[in-house]
LUMTI-900597 format. One record per residue (C-alpha): residue in three letters; x, z, y. Coordinates in Angstrom, 3 decimals. Example, Ala and Ser with C-alpha at 12.3 -4.5 7.8 and 13.67 -1.06 7.14 Angstrom:
type=ALA&X=12.300&Z=7.800&Y=-4.500
type=SER&X=13.670&Z=7.140&Y=-1.060
END
This chain:
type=UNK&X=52.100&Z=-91.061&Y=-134.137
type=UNK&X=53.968&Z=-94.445&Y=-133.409
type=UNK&X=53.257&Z=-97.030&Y=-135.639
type=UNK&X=56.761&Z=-97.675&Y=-136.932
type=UNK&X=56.743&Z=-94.118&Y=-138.240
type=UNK&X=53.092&Z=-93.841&Y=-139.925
type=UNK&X=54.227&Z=-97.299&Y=-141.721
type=UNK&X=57.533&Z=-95.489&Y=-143.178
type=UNK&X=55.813&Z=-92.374&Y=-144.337
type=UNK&X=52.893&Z=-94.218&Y=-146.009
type=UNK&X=55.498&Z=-97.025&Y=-147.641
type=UNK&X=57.667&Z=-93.628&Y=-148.638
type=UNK&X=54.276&Z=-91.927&Y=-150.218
type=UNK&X=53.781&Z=-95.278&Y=-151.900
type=UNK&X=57.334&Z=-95.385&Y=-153.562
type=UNK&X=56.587&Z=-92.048&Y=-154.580
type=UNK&X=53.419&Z=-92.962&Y=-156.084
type=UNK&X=54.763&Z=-95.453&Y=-158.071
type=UNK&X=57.800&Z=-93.411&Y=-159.453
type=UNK&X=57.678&Z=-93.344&Y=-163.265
type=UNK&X=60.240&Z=-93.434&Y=-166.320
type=UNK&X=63.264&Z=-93.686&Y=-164.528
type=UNK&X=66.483&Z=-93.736&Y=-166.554
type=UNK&X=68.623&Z=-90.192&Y=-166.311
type=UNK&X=71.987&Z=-90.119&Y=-164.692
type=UNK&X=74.873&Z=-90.496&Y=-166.801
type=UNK&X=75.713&Z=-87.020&Y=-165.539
type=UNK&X=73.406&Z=-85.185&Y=-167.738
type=UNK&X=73.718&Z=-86.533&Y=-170.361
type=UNK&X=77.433&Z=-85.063&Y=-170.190
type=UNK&X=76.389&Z=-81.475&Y=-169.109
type=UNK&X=77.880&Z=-78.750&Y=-170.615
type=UNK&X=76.162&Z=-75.776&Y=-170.048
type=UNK&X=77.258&Z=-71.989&Y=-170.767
type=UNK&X=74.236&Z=-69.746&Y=-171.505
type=UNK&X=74.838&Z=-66.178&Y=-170.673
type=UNK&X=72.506&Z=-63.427&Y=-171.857
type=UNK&X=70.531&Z=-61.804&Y=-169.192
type=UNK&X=68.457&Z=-59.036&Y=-171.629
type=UNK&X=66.905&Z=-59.922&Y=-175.422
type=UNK&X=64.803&Z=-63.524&Y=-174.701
type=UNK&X=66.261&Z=-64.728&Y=-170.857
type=UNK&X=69.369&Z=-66.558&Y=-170.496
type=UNK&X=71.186&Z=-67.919&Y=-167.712
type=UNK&X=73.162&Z=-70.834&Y=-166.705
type=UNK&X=74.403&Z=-72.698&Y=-163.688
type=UNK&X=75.390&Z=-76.623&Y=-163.672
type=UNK&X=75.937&Z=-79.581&Y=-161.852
type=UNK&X=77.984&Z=-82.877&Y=-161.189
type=UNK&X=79.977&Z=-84.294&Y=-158.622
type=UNK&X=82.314&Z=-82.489&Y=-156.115
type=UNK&X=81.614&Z=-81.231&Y=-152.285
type=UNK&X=82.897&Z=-83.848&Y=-149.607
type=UNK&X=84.896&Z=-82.006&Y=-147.047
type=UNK&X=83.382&Z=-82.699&Y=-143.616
type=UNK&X=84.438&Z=-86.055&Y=-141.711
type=UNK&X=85.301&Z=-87.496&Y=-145.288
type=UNK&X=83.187&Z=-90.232&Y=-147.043
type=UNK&X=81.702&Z=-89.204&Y=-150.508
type=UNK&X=83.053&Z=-91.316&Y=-153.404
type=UNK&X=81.584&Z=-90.945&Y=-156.936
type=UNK&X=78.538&Z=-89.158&Y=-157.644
type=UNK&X=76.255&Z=-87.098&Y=-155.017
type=UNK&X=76.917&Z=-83.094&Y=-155.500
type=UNK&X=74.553&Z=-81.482&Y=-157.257
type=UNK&X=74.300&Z=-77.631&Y=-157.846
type=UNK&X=71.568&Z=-75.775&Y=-160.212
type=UNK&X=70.897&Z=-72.742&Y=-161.662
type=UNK&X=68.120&Z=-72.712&Y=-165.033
type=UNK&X=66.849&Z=-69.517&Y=-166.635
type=UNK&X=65.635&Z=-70.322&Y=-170.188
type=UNK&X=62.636&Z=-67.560&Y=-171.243
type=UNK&X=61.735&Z=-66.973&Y=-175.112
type=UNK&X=58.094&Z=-65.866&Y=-174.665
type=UNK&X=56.853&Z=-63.083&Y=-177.436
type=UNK&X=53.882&Z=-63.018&Y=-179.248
type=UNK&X=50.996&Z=-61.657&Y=-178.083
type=UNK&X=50.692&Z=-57.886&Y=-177.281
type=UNK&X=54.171&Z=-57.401&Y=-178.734
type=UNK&X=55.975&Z=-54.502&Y=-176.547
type=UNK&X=59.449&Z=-55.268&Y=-175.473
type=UNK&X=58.658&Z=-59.058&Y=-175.304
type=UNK&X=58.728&Z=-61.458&Y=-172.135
type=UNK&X=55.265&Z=-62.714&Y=-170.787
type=UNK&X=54.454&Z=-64.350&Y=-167.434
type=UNK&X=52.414&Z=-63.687&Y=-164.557
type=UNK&X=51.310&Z=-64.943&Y=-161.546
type=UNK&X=51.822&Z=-63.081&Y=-158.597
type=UNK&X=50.424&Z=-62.823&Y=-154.762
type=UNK&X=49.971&Z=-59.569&Y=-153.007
type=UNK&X=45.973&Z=-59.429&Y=-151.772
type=UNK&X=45.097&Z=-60.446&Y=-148.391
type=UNK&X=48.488&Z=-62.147&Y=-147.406
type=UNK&X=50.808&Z=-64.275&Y=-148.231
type=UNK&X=54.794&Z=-62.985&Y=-148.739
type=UNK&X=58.940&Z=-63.752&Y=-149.641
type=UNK&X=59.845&Z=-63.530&Y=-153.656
type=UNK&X=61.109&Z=-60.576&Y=-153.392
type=UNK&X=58.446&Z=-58.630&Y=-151.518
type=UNK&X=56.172&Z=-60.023&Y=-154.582
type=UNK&X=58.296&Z=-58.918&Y=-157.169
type=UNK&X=58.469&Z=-55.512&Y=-155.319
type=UNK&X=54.642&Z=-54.777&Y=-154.953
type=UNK&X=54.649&Z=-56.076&Y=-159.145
type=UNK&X=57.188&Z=-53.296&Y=-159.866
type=UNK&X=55.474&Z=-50.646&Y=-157.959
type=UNK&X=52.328&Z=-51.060&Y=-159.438
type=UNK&X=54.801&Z=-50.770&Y=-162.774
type=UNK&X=55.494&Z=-54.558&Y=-163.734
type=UNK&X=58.800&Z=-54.848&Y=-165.859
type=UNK&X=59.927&Z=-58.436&Y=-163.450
type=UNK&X=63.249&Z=-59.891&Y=-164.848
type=UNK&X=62.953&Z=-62.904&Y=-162.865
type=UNK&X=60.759&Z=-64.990&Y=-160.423
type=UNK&X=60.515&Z=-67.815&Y=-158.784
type=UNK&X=58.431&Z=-69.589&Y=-155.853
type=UNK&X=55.236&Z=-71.146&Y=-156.891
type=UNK&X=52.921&Z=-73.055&Y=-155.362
type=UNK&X=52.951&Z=-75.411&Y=-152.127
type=UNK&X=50.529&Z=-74.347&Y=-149.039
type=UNK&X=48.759&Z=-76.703&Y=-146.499
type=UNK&X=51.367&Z=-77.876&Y=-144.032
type=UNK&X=50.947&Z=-76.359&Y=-141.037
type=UNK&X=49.233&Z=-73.083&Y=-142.131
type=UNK&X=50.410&Z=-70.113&Y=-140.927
type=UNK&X=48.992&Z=-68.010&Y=-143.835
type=UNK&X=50.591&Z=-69.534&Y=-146.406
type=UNK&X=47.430&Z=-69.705&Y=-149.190
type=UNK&X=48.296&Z=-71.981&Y=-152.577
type=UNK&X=47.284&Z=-75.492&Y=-152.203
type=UNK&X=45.881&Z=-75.167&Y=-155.639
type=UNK&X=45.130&Z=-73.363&Y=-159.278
type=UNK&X=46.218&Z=-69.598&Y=-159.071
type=UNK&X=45.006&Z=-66.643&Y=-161.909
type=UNK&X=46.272&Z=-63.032&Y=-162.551
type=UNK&X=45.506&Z=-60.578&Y=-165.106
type=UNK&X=42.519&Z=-63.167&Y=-166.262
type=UNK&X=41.150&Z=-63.538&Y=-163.288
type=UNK&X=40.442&Z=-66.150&Y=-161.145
type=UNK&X=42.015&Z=-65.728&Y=-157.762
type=UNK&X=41.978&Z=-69.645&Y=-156.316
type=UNK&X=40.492&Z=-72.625&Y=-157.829
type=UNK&X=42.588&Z=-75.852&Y=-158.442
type=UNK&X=41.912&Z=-79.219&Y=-155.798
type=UNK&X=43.468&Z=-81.361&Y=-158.078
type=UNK&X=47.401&Z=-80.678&Y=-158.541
type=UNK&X=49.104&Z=-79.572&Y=-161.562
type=UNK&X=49.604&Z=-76.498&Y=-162.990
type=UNK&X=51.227&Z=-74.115&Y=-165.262
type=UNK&X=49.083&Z=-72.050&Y=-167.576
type=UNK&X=49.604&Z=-69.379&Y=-169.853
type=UNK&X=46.950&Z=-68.264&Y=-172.748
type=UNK&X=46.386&Z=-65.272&Y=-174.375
type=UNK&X=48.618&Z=-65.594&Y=-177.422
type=UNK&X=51.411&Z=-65.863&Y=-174.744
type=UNK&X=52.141&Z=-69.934&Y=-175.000
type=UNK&X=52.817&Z=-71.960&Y=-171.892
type=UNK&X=51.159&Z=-75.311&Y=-171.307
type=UNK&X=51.108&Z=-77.640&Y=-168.499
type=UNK&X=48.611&Z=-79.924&Y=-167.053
type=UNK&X=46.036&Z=-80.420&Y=-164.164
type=UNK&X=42.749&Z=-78.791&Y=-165.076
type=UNK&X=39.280&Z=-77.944&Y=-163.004
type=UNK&X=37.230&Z=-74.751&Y=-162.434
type=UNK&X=33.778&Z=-74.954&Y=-163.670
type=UNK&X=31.862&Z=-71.841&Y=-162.480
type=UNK&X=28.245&Z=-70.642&Y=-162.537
type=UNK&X=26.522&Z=-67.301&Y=-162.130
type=UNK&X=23.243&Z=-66.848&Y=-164.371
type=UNK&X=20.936&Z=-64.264&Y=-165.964
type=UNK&X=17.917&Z=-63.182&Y=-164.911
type=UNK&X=15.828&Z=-67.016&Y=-164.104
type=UNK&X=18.925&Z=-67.583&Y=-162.285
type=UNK&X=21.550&Z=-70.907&Y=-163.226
type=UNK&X=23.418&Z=-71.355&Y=-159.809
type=UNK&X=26.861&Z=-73.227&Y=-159.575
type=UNK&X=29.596&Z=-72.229&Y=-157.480
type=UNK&X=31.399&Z=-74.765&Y=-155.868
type=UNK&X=34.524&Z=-73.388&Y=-154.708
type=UNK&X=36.647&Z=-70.325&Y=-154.119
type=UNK&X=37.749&Z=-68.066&Y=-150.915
type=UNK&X=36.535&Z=-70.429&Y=-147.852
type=UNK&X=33.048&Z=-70.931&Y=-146.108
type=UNK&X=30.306&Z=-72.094&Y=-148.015
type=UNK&X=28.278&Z=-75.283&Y=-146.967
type=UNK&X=24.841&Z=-76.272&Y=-145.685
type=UNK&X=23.465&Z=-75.939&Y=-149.218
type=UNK&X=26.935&Z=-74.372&Y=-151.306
type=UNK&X=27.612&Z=-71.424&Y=-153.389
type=UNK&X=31.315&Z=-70.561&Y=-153.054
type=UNK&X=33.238&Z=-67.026&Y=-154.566
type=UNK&X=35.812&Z=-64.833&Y=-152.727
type=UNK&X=38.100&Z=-62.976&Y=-155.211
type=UNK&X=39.265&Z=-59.150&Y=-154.293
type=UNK&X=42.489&Z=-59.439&Y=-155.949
type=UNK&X=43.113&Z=-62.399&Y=-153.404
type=UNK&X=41.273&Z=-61.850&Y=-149.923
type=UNK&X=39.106&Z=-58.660&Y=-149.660
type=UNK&X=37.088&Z=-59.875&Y=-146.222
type=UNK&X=34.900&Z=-62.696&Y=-145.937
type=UNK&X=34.260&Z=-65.430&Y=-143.333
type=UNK&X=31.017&Z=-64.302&Y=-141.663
type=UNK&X=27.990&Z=-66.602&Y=-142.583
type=UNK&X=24.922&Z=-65.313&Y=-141.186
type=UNK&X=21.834&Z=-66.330&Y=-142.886
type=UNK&X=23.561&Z=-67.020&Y=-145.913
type=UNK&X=23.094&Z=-64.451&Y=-149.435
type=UNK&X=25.770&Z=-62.313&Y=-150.374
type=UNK&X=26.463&Z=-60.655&Y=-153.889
type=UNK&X=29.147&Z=-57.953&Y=-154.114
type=UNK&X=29.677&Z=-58.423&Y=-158.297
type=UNK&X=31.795&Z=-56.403&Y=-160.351
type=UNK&X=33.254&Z=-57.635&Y=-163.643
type=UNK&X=34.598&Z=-55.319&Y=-166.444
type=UNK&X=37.561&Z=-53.713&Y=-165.774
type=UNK&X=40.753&Z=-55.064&Y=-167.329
type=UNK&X=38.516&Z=-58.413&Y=-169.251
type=UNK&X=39.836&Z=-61.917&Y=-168.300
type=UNK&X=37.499&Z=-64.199&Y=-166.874
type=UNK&X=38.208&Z=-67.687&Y=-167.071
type=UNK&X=36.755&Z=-69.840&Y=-170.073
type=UNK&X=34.792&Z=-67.062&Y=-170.855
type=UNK&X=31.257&Z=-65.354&Y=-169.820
type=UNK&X=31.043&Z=-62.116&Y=-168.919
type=UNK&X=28.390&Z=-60.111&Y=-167.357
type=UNK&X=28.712&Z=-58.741&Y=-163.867
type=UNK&X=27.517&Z=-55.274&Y=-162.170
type=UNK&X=25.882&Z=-56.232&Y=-158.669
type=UNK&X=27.543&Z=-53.876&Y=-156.636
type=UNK&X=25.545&Z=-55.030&Y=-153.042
type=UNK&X=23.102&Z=-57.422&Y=-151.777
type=UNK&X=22.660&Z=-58.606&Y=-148.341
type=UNK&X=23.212&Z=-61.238&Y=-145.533
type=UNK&X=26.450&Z=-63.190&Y=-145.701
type=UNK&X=27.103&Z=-62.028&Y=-141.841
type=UNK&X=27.045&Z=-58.013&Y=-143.005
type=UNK&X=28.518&Z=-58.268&Y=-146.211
type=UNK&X=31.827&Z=-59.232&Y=-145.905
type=UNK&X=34.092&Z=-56.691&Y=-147.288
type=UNK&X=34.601&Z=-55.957&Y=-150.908
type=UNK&X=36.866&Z=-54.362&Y=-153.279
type=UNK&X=39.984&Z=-55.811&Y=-155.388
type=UNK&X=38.528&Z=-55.591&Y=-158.376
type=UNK&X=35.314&Z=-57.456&Y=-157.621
type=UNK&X=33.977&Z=-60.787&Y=-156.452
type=UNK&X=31.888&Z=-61.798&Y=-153.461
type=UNK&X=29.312&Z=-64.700&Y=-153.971
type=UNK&X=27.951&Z=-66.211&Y=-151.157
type=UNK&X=25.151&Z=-68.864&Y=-151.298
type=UNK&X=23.965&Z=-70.691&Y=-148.526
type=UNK&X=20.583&Z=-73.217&Y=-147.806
type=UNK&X=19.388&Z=-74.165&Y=-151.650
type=UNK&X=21.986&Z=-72.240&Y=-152.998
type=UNK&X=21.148&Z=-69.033&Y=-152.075
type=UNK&X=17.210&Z=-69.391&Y=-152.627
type=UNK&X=18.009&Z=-68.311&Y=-156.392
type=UNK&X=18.972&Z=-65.076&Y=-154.978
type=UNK&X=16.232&Z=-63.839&Y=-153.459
type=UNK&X=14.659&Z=-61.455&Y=-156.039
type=UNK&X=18.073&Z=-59.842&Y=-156.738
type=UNK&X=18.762&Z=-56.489&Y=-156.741
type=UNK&X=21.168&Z=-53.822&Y=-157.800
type=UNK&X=19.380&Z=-53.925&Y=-160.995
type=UNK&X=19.300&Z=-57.616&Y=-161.857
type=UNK&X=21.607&Z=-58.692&Y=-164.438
type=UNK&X=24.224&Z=-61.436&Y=-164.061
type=UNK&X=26.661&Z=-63.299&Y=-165.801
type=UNK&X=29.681&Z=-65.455&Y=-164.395
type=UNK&X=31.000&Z=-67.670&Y=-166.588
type=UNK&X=34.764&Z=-69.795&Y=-165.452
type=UNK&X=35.275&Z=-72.685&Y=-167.749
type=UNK&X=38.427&Z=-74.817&Y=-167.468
type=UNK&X=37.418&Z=-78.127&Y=-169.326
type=UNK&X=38.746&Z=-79.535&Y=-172.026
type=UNK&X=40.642&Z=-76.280&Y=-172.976
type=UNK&X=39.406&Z=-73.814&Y=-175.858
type=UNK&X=41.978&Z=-71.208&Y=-175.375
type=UNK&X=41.457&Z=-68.234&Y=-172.603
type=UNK&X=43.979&Z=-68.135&Y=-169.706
type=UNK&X=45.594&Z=-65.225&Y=-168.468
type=UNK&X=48.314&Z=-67.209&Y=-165.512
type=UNK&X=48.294&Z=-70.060&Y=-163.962
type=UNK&X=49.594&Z=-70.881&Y=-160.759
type=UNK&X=49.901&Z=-74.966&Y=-159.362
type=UNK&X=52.402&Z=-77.184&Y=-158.079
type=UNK&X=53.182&Z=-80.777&Y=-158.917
type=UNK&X=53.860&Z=-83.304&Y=-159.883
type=UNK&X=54.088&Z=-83.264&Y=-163.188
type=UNK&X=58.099&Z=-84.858&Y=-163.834
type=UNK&X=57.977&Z=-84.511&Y=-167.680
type=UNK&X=55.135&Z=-85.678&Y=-170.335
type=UNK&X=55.826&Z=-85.224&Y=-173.900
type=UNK&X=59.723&Z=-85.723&Y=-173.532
type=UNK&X=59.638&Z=-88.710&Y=-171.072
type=UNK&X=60.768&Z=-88.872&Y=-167.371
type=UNK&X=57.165&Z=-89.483&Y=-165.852
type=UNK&X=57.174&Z=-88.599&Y=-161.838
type=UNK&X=53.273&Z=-88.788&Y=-161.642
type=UNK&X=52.297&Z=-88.549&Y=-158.397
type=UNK&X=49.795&Z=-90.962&Y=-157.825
type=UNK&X=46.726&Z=-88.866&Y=-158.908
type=UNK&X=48.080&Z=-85.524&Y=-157.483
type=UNK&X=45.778&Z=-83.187&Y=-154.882
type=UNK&X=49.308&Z=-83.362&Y=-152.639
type=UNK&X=49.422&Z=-84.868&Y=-149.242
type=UNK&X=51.307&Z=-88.383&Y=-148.529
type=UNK&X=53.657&Z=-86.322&Y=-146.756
type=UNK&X=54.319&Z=-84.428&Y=-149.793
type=UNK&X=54.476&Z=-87.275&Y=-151.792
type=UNK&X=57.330&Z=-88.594&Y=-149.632
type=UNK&X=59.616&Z=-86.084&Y=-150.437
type=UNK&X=59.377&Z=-86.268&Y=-154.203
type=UNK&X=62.094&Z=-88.982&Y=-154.670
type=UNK&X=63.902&Z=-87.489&Y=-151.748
type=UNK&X=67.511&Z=-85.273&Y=-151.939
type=UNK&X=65.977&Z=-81.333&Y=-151.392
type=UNK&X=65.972&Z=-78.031&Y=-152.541
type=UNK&X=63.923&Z=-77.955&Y=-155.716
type=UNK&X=61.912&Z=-75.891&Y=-157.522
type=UNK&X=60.837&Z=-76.644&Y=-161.149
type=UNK&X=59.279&Z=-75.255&Y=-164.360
type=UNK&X=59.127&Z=-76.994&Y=-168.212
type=UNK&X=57.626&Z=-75.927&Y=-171.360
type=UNK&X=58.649&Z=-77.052&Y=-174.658
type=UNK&X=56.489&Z=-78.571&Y=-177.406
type=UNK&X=55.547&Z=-75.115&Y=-179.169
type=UNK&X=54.956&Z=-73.665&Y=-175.962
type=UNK&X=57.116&Z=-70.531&Y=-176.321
type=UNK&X=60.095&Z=-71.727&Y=-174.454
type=UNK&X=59.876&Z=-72.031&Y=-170.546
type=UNK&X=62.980&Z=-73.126&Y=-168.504
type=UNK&X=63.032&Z=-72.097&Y=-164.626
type=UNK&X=65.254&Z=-74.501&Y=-162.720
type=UNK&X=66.421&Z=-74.174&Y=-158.811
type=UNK&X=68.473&Z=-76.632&Y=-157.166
type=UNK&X=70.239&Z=-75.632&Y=-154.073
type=UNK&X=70.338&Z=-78.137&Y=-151.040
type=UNK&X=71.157&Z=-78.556&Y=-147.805
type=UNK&X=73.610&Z=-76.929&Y=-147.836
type=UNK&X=77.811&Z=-78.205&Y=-147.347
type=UNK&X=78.566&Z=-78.523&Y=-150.997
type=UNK&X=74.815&Z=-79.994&Y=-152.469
type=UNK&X=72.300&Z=-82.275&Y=-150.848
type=UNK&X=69.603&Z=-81.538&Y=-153.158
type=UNK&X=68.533&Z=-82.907&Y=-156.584
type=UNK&X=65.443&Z=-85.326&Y=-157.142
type=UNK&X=62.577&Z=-85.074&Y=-159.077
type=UNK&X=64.666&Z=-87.191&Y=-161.379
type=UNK&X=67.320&Z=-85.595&Y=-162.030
type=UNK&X=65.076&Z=-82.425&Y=-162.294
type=UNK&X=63.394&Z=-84.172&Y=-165.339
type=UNK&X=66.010&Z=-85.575&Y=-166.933
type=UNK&X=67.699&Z=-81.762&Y=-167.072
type=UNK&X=64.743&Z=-79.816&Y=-167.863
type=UNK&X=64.663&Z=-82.892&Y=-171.723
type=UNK&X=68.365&Z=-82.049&Y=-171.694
type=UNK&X=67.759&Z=-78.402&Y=-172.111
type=UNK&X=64.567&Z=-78.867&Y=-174.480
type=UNK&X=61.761&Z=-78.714&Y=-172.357
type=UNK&X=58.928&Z=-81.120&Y=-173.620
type=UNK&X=56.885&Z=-81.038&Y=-170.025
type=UNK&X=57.812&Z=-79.929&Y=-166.385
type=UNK&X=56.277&Z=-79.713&Y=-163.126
type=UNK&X=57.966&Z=-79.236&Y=-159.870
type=UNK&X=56.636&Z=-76.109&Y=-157.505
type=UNK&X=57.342&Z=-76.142&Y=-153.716
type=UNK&X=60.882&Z=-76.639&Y=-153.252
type=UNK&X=62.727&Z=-77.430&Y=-149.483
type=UNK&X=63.261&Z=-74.211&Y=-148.298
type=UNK&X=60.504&Z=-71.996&Y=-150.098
type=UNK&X=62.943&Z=-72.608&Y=-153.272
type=UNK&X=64.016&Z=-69.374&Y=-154.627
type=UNK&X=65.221&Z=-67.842&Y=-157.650
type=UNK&X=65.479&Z=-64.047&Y=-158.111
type=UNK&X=67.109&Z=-62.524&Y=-161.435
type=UNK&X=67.323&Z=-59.112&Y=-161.499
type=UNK&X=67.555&Z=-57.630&Y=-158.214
type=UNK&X=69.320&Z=-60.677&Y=-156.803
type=UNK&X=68.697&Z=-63.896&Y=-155.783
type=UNK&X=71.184&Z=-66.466&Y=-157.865
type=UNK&X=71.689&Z=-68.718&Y=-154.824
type=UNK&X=71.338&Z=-68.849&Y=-151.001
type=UNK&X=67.710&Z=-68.652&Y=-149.960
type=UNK&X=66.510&Z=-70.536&Y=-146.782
type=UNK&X=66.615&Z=-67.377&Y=-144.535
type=UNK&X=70.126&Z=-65.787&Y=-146.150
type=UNK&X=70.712&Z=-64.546&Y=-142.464
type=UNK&X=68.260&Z=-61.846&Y=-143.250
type=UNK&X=69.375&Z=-61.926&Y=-146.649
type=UNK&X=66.208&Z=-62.454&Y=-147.655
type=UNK&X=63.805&Z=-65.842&Y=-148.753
type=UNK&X=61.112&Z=-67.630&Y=-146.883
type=UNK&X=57.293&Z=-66.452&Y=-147.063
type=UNK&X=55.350&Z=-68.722&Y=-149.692
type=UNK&X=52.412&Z=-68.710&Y=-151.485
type=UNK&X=52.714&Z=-67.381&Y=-154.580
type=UNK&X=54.795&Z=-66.341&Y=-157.137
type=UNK&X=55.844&Z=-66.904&Y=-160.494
type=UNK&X=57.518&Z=-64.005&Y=-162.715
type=UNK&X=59.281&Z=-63.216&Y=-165.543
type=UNK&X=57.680&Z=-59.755&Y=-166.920
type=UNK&X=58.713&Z=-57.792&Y=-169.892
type=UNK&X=55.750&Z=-56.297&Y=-171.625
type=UNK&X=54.806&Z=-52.556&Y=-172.681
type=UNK&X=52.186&Z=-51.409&Y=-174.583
type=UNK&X=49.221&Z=-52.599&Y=-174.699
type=UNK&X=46.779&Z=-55.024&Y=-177.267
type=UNK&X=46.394&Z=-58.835&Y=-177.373
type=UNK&X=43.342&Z=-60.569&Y=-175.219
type=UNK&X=40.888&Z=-61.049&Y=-177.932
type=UNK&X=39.303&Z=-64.900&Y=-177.766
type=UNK&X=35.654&Z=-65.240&Y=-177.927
END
């Protein structure tokens, strides 16, 4: 990479860095915004400022900006009828919006809306979330330090960057894990979630525990005790079901493991530090834009890439979620960009709309062209790939879901 270039994306990842408690445009402050019902507890709305420059014209006055916010009213707990969230990737593969909103409703998931979620790796053709994701209560990928939206089990949203802490014991045994759905190291313990990836990387030499946790319990800040489905080396056991989890325990790690059998009995117990309540969704993104009702672009101590850094200030497509104080509101913003009549909006102006319309906190989600928004059956705006009528392939997805039946997630 010439030198010229590395020096402008590092002094652009630095600007970013540094990006906090800007003052909101004067245009949002003037926003008038008509809320149309979409169903009892969703609402839509689309805004913006400024007017299209025809081409070969210089822009006077404010830069275009288009948007489009849907403004959930999350139920209580367990209450049928209500709107929940959820956290959605179909198992072993990445996929568009739509396709995960389609493999929700066929396995009978009420979606009213969705939008993209997390960023993935540049470069990776599989598209796996960068960071935190969790379904149903169940750890699916562990967070590497980005932010993240979280839902507990009396149905609130909060937002912040939290850790997986995760151990398997009974039986003599105390082992940590260290990560989730990659190789493990020389000496590591890492877990593979069903739900997520149902084939292992082989690892010859290395123990391998096929465990199987209680059907339809969440797992994460809680302990629960788990059937051991298999035992064997980590070259041979590689395949495993949805519903279960595949330790694998390499060098020192995996000397622990030697006396266990079908019979032995084991606990794993997920702990997110420094929170008390169990969590049912949460899916990454970052940075946070919006900390208890201030503008705060924090990207200094984000898990995101310089690159990605770089484009938070930037003009782009955007993707963005905010909570307010109580926790039962959550407001779902998309900004269209490049495109003839909108640039883009910046992380901002995404703040400074998400306080107009009451949200206490916000976090962005991967935006550029990955940023979608589906309501309905439609998507509200032009995704990246509207040739095929249809959105770009991302990580993971974040939905609007109207509940049925069904009792509250007792805490422990």
């Amino acid at each position: 990479m010439p030198a010229l270039v590395l020096a402008a994306l590092l002094l652009s990842a630095a600007s970013a860095e540094t990006t906090k408690a800007e003052e909101c445009p004067a245009e949002v402050a003037s926003l008038e915004l008509a809320w149309e019902a979409k169903g009892e507890g969703i609402e839509y709305a689309r805004g913006g400022w400024g007017k299209p420059v025809k081409e070969g014209r210089r822009r006077k006055g404010p830069i275009p900006v288009a948007f489009h916010l849907v403004r959930i009213s999350l139920a209580e707990a367990g209450q049928t009828g209500g709107l929940t969230l959820r956290a959605l990737r179909i198992p072993d593969r990445s996929g568009k919006v739509e396709e995960m909103v389609a493999w929700a409703r066929q396995g009978g998931a009420l979606v009213e809306a969705a939008v993209n979620g997390d960023y993935y790796p540049p470069g990776q053709t599989s598209r796996d979330p960068l960071g935190l994701l969790v379904s149903g209560g169940r750890p699916l990928a562990a967070s590497h330090g980005t932010t993240g939206l979280l839902l507990d089990s009396d149905n609130r949203a909060h937002i912040g960057k939290h850790e997986f802490r995760m151990q398997v014991s009974g039986g003599g045994i105390l082992l940590e894990v260290a990560d989730m759905n990659r190789k493990a190291g020389r000496h590591e313990a890492v877990l593979y979630a069903g739900r997520y990836r149902t084939r292992s990387e082989a690892q010859w030499g290395c123990r391998a525990l096929r465990l199987l946790p209680p059907p339809g319990e969440p797992v994460v800040n809680r302990t629960v005790p788990v059937q051991v489905v298999a035992v064997g080396d980590a070259g041979r056991l590689r395949t495993f079901q949805a519903e279960e989890y595949l330790l694998v325990a390499c060098g020192k790690s995996a000397e622990p493991l030697a006396d266990v059998t079908m019979q032995t009995q084991l606990s794993l117990e997920v702990r997110v530090p420094g929170v008390d309540w169990v969590t049912v969704e949460a899916l990454s993104g970052g940075p946070r834009i919006l900390r208890d009702g201030n503008v705060s672009i924090e990207t200094r101590d984000e898990g995101l890439t310089p690159g990605m850094k770089g484009w938070v200030p930037k003009r782009h497509p955007r993707t963005a979620a905010g909570v307010s104080a109580d926790g039962r509101t959550v407001v779902l913003l998309m900004a269209e960009g490049r495109l003839p009549h909108t640039d883009g909006m910046t992380a901002v102006e995404a703040a400074c709309v998400m306080r107009g319309v009451g949200a206490a906190d916000a976090l962005l989600f991967d935006g550029g062209g990955s940023s979608s928004l589906l309501l309905g059956d439609n998507f509200v705006s032009k995704p990246q790939l509207w040739h095929n009528r249809s959105g770009r392939a991302v990580a993971d997805t974040l939905a609007v879901v109207r509940m049925g039946t069904g009792t509250p997630i007792q805490e422990e």
